[in-house]
Structure formats: structure tokens, C-alpha cells
C-alpha positions in Angstrom: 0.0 0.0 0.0 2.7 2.5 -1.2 1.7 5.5 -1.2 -1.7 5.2 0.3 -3.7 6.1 3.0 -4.5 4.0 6.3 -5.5 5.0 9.5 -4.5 8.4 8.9 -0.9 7.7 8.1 1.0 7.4 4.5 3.3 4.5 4.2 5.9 5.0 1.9 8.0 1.9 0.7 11.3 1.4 1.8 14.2 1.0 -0.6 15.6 -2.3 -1.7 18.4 -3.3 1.1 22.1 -3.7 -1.0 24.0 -5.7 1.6 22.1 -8.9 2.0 19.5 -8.6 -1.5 16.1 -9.5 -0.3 16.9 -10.6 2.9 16.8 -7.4 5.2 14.1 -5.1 5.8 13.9 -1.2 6.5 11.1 -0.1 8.9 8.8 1.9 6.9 8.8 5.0 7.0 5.7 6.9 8.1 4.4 10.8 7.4 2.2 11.3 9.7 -0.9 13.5 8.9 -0.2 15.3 12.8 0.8 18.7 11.5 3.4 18.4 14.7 5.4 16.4 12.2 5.4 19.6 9.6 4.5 17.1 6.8 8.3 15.3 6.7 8.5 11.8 7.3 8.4 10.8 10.9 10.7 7.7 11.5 10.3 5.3 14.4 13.6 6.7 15.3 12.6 10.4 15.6 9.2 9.2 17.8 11.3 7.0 20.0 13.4 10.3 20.9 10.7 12.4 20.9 10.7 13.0 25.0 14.5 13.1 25.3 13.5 16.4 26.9 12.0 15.0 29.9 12.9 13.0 32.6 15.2 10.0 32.1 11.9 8.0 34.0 9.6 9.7 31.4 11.1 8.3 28.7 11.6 5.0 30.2 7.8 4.8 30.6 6.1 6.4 27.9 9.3 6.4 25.1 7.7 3.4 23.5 3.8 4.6 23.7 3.7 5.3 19.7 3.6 1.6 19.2 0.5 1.2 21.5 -2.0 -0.7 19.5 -4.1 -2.2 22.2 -5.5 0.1 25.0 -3.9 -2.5 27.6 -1.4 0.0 29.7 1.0 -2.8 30.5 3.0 -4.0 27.1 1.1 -7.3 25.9 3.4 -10.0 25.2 3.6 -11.3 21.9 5.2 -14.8 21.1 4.6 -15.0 17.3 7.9 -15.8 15.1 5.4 -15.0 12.1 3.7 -12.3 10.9 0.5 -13.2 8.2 0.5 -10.7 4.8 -2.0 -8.8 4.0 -5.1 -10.7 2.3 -4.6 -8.2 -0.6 -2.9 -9.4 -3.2 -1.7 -6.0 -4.3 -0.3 -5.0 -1.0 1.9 -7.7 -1.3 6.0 -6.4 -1.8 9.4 -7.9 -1.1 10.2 -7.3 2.6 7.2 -4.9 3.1 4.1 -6.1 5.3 2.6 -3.1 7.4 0.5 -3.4 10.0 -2.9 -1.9 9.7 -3.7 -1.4 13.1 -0.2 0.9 13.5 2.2 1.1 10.7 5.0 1.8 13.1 4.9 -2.1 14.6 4.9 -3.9 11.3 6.8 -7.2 11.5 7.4 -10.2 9.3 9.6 -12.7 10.5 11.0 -12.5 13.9 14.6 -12.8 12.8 14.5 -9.4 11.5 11.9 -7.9 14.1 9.1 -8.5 16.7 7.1 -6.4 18.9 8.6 -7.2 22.2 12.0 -6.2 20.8 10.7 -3.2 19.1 9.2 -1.7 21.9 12.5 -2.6 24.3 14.7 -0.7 21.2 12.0 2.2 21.4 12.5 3.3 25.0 16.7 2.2 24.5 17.3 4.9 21.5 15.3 7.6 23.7 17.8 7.2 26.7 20.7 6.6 24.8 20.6 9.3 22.9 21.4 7.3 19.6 19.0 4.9 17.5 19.5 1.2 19.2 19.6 -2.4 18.1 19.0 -5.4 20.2 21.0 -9.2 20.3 20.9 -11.9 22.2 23.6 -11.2 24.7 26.5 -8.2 25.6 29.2 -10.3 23.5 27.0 -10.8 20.7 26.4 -7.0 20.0 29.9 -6.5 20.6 30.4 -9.1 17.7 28.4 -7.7 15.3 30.0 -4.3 16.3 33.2 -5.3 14.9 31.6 -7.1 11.9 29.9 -4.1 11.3 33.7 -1.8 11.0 35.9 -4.7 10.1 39.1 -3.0 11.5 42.2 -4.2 11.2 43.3 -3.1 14.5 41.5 -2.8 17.6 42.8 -0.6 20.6 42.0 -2.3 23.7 43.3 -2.8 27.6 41.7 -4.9 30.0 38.4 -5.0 30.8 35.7 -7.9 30.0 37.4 -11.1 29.1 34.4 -11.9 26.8 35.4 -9.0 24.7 38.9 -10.4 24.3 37.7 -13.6 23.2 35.8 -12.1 20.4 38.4 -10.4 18.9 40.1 -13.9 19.4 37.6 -15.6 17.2 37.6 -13.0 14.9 41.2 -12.6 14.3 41.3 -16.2 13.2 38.9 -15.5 10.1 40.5 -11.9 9.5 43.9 -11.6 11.2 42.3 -8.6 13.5 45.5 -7.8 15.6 45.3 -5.6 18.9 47.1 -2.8 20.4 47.3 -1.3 24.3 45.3 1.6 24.7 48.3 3.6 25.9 49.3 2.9 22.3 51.0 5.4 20.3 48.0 5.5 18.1 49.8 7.4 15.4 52.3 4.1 14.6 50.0 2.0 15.4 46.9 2.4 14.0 45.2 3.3 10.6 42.0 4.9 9.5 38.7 2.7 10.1 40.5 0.9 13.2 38.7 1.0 16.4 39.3 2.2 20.0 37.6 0.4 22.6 37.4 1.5 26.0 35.2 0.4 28.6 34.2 2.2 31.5 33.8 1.8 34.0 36.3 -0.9 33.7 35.0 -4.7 34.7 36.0 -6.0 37.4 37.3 -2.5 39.5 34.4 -0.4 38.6 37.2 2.0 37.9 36.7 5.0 35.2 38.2 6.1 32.3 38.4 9.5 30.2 36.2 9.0 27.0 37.0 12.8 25.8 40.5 11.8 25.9 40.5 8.6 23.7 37.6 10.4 21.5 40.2 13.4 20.6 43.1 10.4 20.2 41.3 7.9 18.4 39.3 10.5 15.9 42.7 12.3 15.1 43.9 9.0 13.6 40.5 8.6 11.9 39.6 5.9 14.2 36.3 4.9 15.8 35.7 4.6 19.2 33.5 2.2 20.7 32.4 2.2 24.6 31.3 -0.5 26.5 28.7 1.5 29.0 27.6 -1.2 31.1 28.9 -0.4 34.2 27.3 2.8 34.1 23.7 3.1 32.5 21.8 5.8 32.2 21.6 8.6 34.3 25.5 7.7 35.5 27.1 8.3 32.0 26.3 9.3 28.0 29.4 8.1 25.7 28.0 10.2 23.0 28.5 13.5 24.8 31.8 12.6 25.0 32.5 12.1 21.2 32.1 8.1 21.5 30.7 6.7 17.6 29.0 3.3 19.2 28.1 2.3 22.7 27.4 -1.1 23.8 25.7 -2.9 26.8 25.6 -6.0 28.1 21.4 -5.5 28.6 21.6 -8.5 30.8 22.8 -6.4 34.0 21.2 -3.0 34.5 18.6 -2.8 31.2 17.5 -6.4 32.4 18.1 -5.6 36.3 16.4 -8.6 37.3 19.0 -11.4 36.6 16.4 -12.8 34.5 17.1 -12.1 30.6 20.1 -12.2 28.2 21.0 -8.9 26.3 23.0 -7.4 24.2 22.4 -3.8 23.1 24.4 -1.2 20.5 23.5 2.4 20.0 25.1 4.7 16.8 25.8 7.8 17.4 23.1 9.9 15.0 26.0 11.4 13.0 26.4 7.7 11.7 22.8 6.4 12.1 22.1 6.7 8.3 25.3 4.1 7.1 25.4 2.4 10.4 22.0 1.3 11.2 20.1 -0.5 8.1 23.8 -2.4 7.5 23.8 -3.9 11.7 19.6 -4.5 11.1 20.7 -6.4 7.7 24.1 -8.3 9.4 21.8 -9.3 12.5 19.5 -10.7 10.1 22.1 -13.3 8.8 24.2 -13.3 12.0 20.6 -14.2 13.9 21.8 -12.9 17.0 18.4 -11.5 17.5 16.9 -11.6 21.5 13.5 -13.7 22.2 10.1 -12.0 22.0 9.7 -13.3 26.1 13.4 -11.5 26.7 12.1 -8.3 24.9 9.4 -8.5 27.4 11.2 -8.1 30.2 13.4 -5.8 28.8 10.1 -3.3 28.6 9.0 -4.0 31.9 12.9 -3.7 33.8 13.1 -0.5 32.2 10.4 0.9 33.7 12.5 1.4 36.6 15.9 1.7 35.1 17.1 5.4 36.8 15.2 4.3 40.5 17.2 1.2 40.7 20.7 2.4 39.3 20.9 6.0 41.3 20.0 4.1 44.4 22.3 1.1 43.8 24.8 3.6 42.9 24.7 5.7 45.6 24.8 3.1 47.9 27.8 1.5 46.5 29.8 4.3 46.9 28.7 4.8 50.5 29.4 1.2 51.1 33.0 1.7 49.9 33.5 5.1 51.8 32.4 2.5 54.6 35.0 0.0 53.6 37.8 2.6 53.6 37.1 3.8 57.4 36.0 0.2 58.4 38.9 -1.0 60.3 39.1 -4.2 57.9 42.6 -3.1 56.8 43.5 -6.7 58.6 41.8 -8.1 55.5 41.2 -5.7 52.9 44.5 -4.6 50.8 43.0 -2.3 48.5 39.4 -1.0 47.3 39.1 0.1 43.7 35.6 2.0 42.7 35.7 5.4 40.3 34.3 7.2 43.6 38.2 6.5 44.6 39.8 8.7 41.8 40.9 11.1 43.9 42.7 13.3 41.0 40.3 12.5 38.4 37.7 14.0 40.4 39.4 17.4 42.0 38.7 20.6 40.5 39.3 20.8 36.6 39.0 16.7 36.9 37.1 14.9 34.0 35.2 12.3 35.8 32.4 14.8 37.8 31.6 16.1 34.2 31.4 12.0 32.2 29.6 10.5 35.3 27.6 13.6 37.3 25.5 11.5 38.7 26.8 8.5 40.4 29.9 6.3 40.0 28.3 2.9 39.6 27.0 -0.2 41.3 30.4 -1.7 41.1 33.4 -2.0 43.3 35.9 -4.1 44.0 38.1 -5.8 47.3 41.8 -6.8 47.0 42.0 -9.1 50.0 45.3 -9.6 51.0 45.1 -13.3 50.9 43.6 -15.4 47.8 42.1 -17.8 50.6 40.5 -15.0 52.6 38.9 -14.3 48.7 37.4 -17.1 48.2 36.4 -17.9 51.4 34.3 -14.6 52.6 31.7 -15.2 50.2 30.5 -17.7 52.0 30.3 -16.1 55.2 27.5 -13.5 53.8 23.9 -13.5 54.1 22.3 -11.1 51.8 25.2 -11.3 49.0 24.8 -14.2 46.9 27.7 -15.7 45.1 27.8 -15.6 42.2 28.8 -14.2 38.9 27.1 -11.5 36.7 26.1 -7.8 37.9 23.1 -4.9 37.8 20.2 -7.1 39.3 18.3 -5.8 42.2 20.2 -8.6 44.8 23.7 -7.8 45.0 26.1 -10.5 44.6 29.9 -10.6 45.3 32.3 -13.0 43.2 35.4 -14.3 43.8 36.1 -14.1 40.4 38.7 -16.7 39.7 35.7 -18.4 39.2 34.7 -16.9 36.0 37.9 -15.3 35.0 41.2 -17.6 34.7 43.4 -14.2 34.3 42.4 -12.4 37.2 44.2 -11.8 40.6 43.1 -14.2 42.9 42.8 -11.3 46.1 39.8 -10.0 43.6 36.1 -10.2 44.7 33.6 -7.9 42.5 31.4 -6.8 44.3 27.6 -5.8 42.7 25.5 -3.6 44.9 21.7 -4.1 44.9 18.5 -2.7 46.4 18.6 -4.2 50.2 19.5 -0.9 50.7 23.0 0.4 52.7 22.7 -0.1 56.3 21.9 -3.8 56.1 24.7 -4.9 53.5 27.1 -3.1 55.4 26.1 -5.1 58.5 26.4 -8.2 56.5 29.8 -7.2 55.6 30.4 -6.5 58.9 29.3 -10.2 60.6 31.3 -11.6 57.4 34.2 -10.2 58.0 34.3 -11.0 61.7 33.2 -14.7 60.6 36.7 -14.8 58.4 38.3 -13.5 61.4 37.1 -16.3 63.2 37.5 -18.8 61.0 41.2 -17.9 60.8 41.7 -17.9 64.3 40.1 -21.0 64.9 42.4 -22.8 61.7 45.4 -20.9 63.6 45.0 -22.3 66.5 44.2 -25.9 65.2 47.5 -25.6 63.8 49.3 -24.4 66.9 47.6 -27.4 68.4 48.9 -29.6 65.8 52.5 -28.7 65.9 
């Protein structure tokens, strides 16, 4: 129905994809008869960031109402992989199949989109501040990231393990090589290589200067990429600070629930036009695409995205002010948390400005013995053990467990909702449960000998 009327709405066709012929499809694009729109096309993209002008909670809850078409208030939940055509035969077009009841949900194969996911990306390009895409996990968008550029070269130090191993895998089909990020990036990069920082850094929950490695990287003509999950909305926005593509692992704070897998990558707009129909059309043939039931929850844990990270923020860093004054120096060798950058954060300091509102979630504790490490977590009550991060329980890890590379002192440390006072008691009783513990295994052996 090119160029026709329905509901009030002209659908125009969308172009023939290039990259994969007649695989991909474009959302339509929609002119809505609203003169608010001035008559130009509207995309889903520019309603999505329509309320960027209100509260981060605003758009959180209302950043996806344009693809209401049931007068339900909670999303439905919609478990269809298929989509039917239209019962006209002369609606029917390649990789076109709009929805009558609202053109901006219009789906065909769920490969390639679904509502769920739609919705979830919806409210995700409004507080990102860049049009989003969706996978199935944090290291699958981070994939399809470097499919997407195909650098030769990738700037990188430290940080997710996961990420490492992708460039691993990749660098076996394309010879990708990597570089430190305290590279000399004039000798050792070219144009079209990438600069990947992540921050705040997994495990420490330390920070790192984007505006810095934006002005370094885009001298060489190089991208940079930011992994953001440490730091959600409100904490940080890579884009103000010159980043080209931000990833999350969706799974921690976007999920908040430690319920769902997700991966998510935002484009900066001043790349959205190249950028975003070639990852839709890749992600078709990659099929790295998240579950409708995973989209789902997406919608709903976003709902409450800025409550739950500004109070799991703040609390982390009162936790670790806690830590510092504590008296556990006995145990504790060293904390690490971007609220600790002393010199990043004095006057003229770059981190108040990236991160104004909150440090993260995330710490973490250098005991000074690897068996003190891996034996504390058991000693807590109201932090589970176990891996992964940004859910409303906190956990702690001794993460040797997940990480063969790491220091074995390290435990990460996640902070939930249970709110300050009672996990620093639990600390507290755990910590004197180690020191009991060693004393008792002291003495056993003075007994011994």
C-alpha cells in the first residue's frame, strides 16, 4: 500500500536493502498527517526520541507509547515468530508487510523484528541518545560491532574477558591484531581501526576518560566504541563525550532482574544513516536477534531503570567510603571504585563532568590473601555468590571463578537494592566470621604442631 492512506498515516516503501539482496528489511517510513510532524516523514527513530526532553523515567515509561496498539497500559506479550500478509494481493512487496492497526509495529519474521524487541529498542534509542539495536547477549552486540567496522586493528586494555575472546575468534577468520590503549595511536593504527574502552572498567568499577580517547582515536581517523555497562543511564552518556558506538551488556542494568540475556548497540546519530540499516541487515544473517519473552522483560525492567541504578549507585559508593574507614585493613589490601579517583575528580578533573550522577553499582576488594577471597563469600547473608552484575540482589564473586586471568585477592562486588545499612552489617558479621575462622584454623594448627 505505497503510497496510500490508512489510519491516517502514509506508508511510503522502503528501498531495496544492498548488503544482503532481499533478505533485510527497512522499517517503513511513516508521514504522519499530525501537523506536529510539519508534513516530513516521521521515523520510528525520531518518535522514540521524541521526549529526550524530559525525565530520564519519562522516557523510560512512555518512550515506547507510539507503538501502542491495544489500550492495555501494560506492554502485551507477543510470542509469534510470524507475521500473516496482507489478504490483498496488491499490498503484497518484497520485505514490506505493514500493519494496519499501526504502521510503526509492522513485523514479518522475527529474525528481523518483533514487537517485544521493538518496543524494548524504542525506549533504549530515547535514553541513549542514539537509534538502538537489540542481540541476544553483551558479546554478541559486541560481535556484530566489529563485523559491522571490520578494522584491522583494535585498541584495547583490559576490561571484559568476553570481549577479548571475540576479537580472538575474529582474528582467526581476518587476522584482526590488537594494540594497548596507551598505544602510540599514530604508529600504530590506521583509518577505520577501532578504540575500545570500557568504562567503567569490569571488574574495578574504575573509570576512564572518554573525551580523551575520542580526541586520540578521531585524530587517527579511528572509531571509538564504549562499552557503557557499568554505568547506565543517568550515571554516564558516551555520546556526549565524542564516542561513535556504545554497547551494553542488557543482561545487568537494562535487564536488572537477573532474568534475561541482552545485548544492546546504540550509533551515534552522525552515523545512524550508514550504520544502522547495515547492523539491522548483518543481525539478520548473523541471527543474533533476542527472544520476544526477553524483549518483554526488557520493557518492563526499564520501567525502573534510573530508580534502581541511582540508588544502587549511591549506595555502592557509601558502602565503599564504609569500607575505607571500616577497620578491615587486617583483611582488605586495597578497594578500587571510580568514587576513589581522587585526581580525576578534583577541581578541573574529567570524571564529575562523564559520570555527574553516580559512580556505579560496582566495586571491587583486593583481599590480602587469595584464601581469605574465596572464602568470605560464603560467610555472607544477603550477597549471593555468584557471577554477573546490575540485578536488584547484590552478589559478590570471587572471580577466579569466572575469569582464569584475574588476581586471585579480587572479589567484584555488585550492589543491589537491600539498601546500605543492612549490607554493610552483612559485611560487617562476614568479616568477623573470616576473622574467626582464621583464628580458629590458627590455633588448630598451633595445636597440631
Amino acid at each position: 500500500m505505497a503510497g496510500g492512506e490508512n489510519n491516517g498515516v502514509t506508508v511510503q516503501e522502503p528501498v531495496q536493502p544492498g548488503l544482503v539482496e532481499g533478505m533485510a528489511h527497512e522499517s517503513p517510513v511513516v508521514v504522519s498527517d499530525d501537523t506536529a510532524t510539519g508534513g516530513e516523514p516521521a521515523t520510528a527513530t525520531t518518535l522514540a526520541s521524541r521526549l529526550q526532553h524530559l525525565s530520564l523515567s519519562a522516557q523510560t515509561i512512555h518512550a515506547d507509547d507510539f507503538l501502542n496498539s491495544h489500550p492495555s497500559v501494560a506492554p502485551p506479550m507477543h510470542v509469534s515468530t510470524t507475521f500473516r500478509y496482507s489478504d490483498n494481493p496488491d499490498d503484497l512487496k518484497l520485505w514490506v508487510n505493514i500493519n494496519p492497526n499501526n504502521p510503526y509495529d509492522s513485523h514479518m519474521y522475527s529474525r528481523d523484528s518483533a514487537p517485544n524487541t521493538t518496543r524494548l529498542e524504542a525506549v533504549l534509542t530515547s535514553i541513549l541518545h542514539g537509534p538502538s539495536l537489540t542481540y541476544s547477549s553483551g558479546l554478541s552486540a559486541f560481535h556484530a560491532l566489529l563485523v559491522l567496522l571490520n578494522p584491522k586493528r583494535v585498541a584495547i586494555a583490559g576490561g571484559y574477558h568476553g570481549c577479548h575472546g571475540v576479537i580472538k575468534l575474529l582474528s582467526k577468520l581476518t587476522g584482526l591484531t590488537t594494540v594497548p590503549l596507551d598505544a602510540d595511536f599514530e604508529t600504530e593504527l590506521q583509518p577505520g581501526d577501532v578504540v575500545h574502552v570500557e568504562t567503567p572498567v569490569n571488574p574495578t568499577g574504575e573509570a576512564r576518560d572518554l573525551r580523551r580517547y575520542a580526541e586520540r582515536a578521531h585524530a587517527r581517523g579511528c572509531f571509538l566504541t564504549v562499552d557503557a555497562t557499568f554505568a547506565p543511564p543517568p550515571l554516564q552518556d558516551p555520546f556526549a563525550c565524542g564516542a561513535d558506538a556504545v554497547m551494553h551488556s542488557g543482561t545487568k542494568y537494562f535487564g536488572g532482574h537477573s532474568d534475561m540475556l541482552c545485548g544492546v548497540l546504540a550509533v551515534s546519530p552522525r552515523h545512524a544513516a550508514g550504520w544502522m540499516r547495515a547492523l539491522r541487515e548483518e543481525r539478520l544473517v548473523l541471527g543474533s536477534v533476542m527472544g520476544s519473552f526477553e524483549g518483554w522483560l526488557g520493557v518492563r525492567s526499564l520501567r525502573t531503570l534510573e530508580v534502581r541504578v541511582r540508588r544502587q549507585s549511591a549506595d555502592a559508593e557509601r558502602l565503599v567510603r564504609w569500607l575505607a574507614d571500616a577497620g578491615a585493613a587486617d583483611l582488605v589490601a586495597q578497594l578500587k571504585h571510580a568514587s576513589l579517583q581522587a585526581a580525576d575528580l578534583a577541581d578541573g578533573g574529567w570524571l564529575r563532568s562523564q559520570m555527574p550522577a553516580g559512580f556505579g553499582p560496582v566495586f571491587a576488594l583486593y583481599m590480602h590473601d587469595a584464601d581469605d577471597a574465596r572464602r568470605l563469600p560464603s560467610k555472607l547473608r544477603l550477597f549471593h555468590h555468584a557471577t554477573s552484575l546490575g540485578g536488584v540482589e547484590s552478589l559478590i564473586e570471587w572471580r577466579a571463578m569466572t575469569d582464569a586471568g584475574v588476581d586471585k585477592r579480587l572479589l567484584r562486588v555488585s550492589v543491589g537494592l537491600e539498601g546500605f545499612e543492612d549490607l554493610r552489617d552483612d559485611l560487617a558479621q562476614g568479616f568477623a566470621a573470616l576473622r574467626r575462622e582464621r583464628a580458629g584454623r590458627a590455633a588448630a594448627g598451633a595445636g597440631g604442631a
